[in-house]
C-alpha positions in Angstrom: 97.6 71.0 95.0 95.4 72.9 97.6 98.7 74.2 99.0 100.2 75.3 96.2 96.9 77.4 94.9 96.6 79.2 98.5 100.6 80.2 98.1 99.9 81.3 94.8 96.7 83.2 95.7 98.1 84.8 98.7 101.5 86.3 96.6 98.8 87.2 93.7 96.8 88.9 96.9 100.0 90.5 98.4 101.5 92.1 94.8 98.0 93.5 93.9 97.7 94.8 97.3 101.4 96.8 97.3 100.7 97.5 94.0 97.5 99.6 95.3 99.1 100.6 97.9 102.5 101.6 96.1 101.7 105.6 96.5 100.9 105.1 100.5 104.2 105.2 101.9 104.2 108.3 104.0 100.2 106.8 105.3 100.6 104.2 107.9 97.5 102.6 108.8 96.1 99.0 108.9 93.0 99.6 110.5 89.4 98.9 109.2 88.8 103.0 109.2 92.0 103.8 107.2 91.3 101.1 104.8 88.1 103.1 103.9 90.5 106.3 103.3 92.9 104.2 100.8 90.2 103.1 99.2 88.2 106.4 98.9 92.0 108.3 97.6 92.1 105.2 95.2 89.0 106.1 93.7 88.9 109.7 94.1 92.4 110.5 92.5 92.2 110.0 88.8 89.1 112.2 88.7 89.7 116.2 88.6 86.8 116.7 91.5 87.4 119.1 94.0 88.3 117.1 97.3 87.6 117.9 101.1 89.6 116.2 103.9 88.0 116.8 107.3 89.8 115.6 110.2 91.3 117.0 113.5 95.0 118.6 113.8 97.4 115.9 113.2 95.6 113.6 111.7 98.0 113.8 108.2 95.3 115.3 105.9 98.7 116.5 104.0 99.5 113.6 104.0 96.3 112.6 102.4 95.9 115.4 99.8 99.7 114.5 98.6 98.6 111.0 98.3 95.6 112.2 96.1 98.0 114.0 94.0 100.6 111.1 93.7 97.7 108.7 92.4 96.4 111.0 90.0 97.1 111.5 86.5 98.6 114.7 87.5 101.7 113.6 89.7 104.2 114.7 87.3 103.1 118.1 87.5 103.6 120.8 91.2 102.0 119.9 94.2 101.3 123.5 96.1 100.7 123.9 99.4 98.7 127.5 100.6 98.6 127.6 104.3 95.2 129.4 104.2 95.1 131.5 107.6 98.6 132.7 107.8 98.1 135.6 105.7 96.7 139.2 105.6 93.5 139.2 102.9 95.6 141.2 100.3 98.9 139.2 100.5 96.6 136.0 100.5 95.1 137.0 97.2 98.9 138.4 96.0 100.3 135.2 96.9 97.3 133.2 95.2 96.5 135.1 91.9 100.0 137.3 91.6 100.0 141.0 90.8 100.8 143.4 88.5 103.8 146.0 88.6 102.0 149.4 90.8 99.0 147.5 92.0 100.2 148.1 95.7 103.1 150.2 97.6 106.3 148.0 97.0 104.8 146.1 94.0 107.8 147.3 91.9 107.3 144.1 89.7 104.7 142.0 88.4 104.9 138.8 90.2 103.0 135.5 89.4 101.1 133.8 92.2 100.8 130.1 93.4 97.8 129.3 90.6 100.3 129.9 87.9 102.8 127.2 89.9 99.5 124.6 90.0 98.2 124.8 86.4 97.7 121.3 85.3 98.6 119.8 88.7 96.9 120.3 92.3 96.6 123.1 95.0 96.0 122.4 98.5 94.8 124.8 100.7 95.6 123.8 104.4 92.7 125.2 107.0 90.2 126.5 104.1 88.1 127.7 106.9 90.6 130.2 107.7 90.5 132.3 104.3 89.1 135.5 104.6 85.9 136.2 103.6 86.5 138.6 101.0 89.6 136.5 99.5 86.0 133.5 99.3 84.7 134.8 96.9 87.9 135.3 94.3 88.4 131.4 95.1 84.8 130.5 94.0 85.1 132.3 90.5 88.2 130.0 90.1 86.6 127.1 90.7 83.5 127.7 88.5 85.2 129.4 85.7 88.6 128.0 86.2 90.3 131.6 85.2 91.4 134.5 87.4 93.1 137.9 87.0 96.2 139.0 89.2 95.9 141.8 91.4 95.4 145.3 90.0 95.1 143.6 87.0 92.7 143.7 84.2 94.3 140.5 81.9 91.7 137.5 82.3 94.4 134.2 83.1 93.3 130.5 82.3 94.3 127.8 84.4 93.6 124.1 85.3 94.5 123.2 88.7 93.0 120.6 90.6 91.8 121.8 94.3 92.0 119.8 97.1 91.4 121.4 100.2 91.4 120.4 104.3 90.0 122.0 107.4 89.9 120.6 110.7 86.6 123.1 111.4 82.6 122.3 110.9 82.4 124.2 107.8 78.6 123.7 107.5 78.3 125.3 111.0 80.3 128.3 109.7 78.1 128.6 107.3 75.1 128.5 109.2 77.2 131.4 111.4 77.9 133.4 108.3 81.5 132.9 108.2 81.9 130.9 105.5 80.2 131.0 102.2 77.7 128.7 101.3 78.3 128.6 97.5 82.2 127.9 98.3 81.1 125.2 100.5 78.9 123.3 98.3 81.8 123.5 95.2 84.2 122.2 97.5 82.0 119.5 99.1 81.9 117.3 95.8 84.2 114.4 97.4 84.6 114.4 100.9 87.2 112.1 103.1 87.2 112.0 106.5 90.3 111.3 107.8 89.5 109.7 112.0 90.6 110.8 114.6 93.8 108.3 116.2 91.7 107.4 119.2 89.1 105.6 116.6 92.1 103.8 115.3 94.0 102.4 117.7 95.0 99.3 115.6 97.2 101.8 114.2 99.2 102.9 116.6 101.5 99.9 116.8 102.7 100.3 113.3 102.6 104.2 113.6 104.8 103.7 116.9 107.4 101.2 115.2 107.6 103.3 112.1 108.6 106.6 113.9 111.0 104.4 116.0 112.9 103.7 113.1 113.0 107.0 111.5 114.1 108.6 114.8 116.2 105.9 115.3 118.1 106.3 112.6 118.4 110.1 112.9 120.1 109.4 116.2 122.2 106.3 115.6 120.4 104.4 117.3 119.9 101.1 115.5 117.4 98.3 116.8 115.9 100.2 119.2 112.3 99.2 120.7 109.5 100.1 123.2 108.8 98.1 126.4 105.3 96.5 126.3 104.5 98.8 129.5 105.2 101.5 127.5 103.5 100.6 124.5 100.5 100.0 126.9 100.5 103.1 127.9 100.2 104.8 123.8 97.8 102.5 123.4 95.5 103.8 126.5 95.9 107.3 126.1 93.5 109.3 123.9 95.9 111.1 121.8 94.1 114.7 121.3 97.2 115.8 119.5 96.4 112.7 117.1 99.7 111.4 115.0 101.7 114.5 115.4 101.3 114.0 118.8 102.4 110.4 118.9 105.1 110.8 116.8 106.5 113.7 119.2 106.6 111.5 122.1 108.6 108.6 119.9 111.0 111.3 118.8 111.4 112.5 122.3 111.7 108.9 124.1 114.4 108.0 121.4 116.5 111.1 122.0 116.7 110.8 125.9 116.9 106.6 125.9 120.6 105.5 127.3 120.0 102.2 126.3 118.2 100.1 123.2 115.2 99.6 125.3 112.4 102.3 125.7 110.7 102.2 128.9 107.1 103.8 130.8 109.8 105.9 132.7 110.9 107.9 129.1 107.1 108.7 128.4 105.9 112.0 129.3 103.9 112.6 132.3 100.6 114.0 130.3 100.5 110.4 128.8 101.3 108.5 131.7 99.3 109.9 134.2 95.9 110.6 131.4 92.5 109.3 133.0 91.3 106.0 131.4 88.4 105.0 131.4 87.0 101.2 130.5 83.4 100.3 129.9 83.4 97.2 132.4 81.9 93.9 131.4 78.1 93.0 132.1 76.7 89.8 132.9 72.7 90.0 132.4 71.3 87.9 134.6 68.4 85.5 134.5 65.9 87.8 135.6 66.9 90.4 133.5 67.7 94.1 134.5 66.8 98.0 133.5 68.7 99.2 130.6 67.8 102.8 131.7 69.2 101.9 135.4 72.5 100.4 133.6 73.2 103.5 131.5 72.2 105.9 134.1 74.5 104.3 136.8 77.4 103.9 133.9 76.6 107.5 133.0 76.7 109.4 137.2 80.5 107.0 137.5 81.9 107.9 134.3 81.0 111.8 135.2 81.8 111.2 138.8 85.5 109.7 137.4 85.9 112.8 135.0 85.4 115.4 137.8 87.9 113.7 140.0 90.3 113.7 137.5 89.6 117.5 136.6 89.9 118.2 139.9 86.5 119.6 140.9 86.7 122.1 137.7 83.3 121.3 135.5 85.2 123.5 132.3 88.0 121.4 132.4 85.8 117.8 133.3 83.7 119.3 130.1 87.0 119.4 127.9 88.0 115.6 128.7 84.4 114.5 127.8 84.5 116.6 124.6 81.1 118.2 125.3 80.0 121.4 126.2 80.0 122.8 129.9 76.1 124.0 130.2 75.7 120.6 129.2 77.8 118.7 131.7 76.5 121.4 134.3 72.6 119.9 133.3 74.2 116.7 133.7 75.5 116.7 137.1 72.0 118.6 138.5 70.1 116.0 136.5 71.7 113.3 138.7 72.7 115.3 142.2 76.5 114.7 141.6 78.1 117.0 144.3 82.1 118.7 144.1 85.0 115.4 145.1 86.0 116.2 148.5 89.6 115.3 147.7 92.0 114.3 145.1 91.2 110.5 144.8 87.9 111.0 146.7 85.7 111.6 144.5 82.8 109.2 145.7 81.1 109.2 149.1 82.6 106.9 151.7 80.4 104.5 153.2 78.9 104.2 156.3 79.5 102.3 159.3 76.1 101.3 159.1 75.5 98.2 157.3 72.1 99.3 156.3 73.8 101.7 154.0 74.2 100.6 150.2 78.3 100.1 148.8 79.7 103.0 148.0 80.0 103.1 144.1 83.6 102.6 142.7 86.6 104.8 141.7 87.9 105.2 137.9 90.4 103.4 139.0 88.5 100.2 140.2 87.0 100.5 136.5 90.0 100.5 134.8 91.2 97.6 137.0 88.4 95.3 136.2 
């Protein structure tokens, strides 16, 4: 009886959960973080709140946004994409609002614009930081009074189209720099998803990695075909600035150039394989205790010590890898006397002959090792 009530609980557990899930097809994640994101679309979608998706390039926030719109009471209406910064300020608002016949040289016809294509489904507008500042302000008049009117028009046009909008930019510092408005900002903040980064989520990368395996597997004939574990070991170290666009380029390209069923470390590219790692090693406190300032300070002088070596002396570049800013790693390597690596894969100071002098500290690749 206790069997048969766990079966029955875990099919009852496993229908609700693809029945949530049903719209999530094109999302592949399994990880805590992208469980927060399902649930936050779940909730989000049958509202019509303005949504911002912040994440970095690659991330799928389209990918998101069409998820919104599939789980909405809106999916049988037009999904429209605006790719915000690829435009001029006029053809922007053209291609948003329309335009009337004369209102510019070559407008020989009235045109309707993408707003008329959303009314009663969604617009997404991809890079929202990007929109001119001038174009900002026509956008927020939509949004509060949900009406526009085309350009060189005078005709005042009704329309219900739910906005959902992404940027992979710090909107409240362009604000704060006068680049973006902070009226706009505040009517698109209402709902905000932040879509991680794939370094926060490596749980995911497995079932990212087999998913594009297939797809790219079956665009090439190439049935059954799988990744060594050394290879998979090596996705799952690297930091993957390029996020799952990135990933998914280096499946596509290892399935196209494998000769055989079997994708080894030798078919991924040399950016990947040859990335600097580096592993937080294990500490055993011991009896007597130890400084935590000592600890972190020592952990802190390696891991810039490792960086340099890898960037090869050059602090801009050593600044990029630890994702902070130069005059900041520059303060850094004063605060703790770190001088240039005297050669590639010397970072550190040798040791002495004399046994009086303290071990030399150890190499990235000592860390990574332990």
């Amino acid at each position: 009886m206790e069997r048969r009530r766990l079966v029955t609980e875990n099919r009852t557990l496993r229908q609700n959960i693809q029945e949530r899930y049903h719209k999530f097809a094109n999302i592949i994640g399994r990880s805590p973080k992208m469980r927060q994101v399902f649930d936050l679309i779940i909730q989000a979608a049958p509202s019509r709140s303005t949504i911002l998706i912040q994440g970095e390039s690659g991330t799928g926030k389209e990918l998101v946004a069409r998820a919104i719109h599939a789980n909405s009471a809106r999916s049988d209406r037009t999904f429209v994409t605006v790719n915000s910064g690829n435009l001029p300020p006029d053809l922007l608002e053209s291609t948003l609002f329309g335009h009337v016949k004369g209102a510019f040289t070559g407008a020989n016809n009235s045109k309707k614009g993408l707003y008329d294509l959303a009314d009663k489904g969604s617009i997404f507008f991809d890079e929202i930081g990007n929109i001119p500042h001038e174009t900002q302000s026509k956008l927020l008049r939509v949004m509060q009074e949900r009406e526009f009117m085309r350009l060189g028009g005078i005709e005042t046009i009704r329309v219900d189209a739910r906005i959902i909008a992404a940027t992979n930019c710090d909107l409240k510092e362009m604000v704060d720099d006068g680049r973006f408005r902070e009226d706009l900002y505040y009517r698109l903040h209402v709902i905000n998803i932040y879509l991680p980064p794939l370094r926060e989520r490596k749980d995911d990368i497995p079932p990212l990695m087999q998913h594009f395996l297939e797809k790219y597997g079956e665009e090439n004939k190439k049935a059954d075909i799988e990744l060594k574990p050394e290879a998979l070991d090596l996705l799952m170290e690297y930091s993957w600035p390029g996020n799952v666009r990135e990933l998914e380029n280096v499946i596509e390209r290892a399935v196209v150039l494998s000769p055989t069923a079997s994708i080894g470390a030798d078919l991924i590219p040399d950016h990947v394989r040859t990335a600097p790692t580096f592993r937080i090693p294990n500490f055993v406190v011991p009896p007597e205790g130890l400084s935590f300032k000592d600890v972190i300070t020592n952990v802190e002088r390696r891991l810039i010590e490792s960086t340099l070596e890898a960037a090869g002396g050059v602090q801009k570049k050593a600044a990029e890898l630890l994702k902070i800013k130069p005059t900041t790693l520059n303060e850094m390597i004063r605060r703790h006397d770190i001088g240039a690596p005297r050669r590639k894969g010397a970072a550190f100071s040798e040791p002495d002959d004399d046994a009086d002098t303290p071990p030399r500290s150890r190499t990235s690749t000592e860390l990574t090792r332990e």
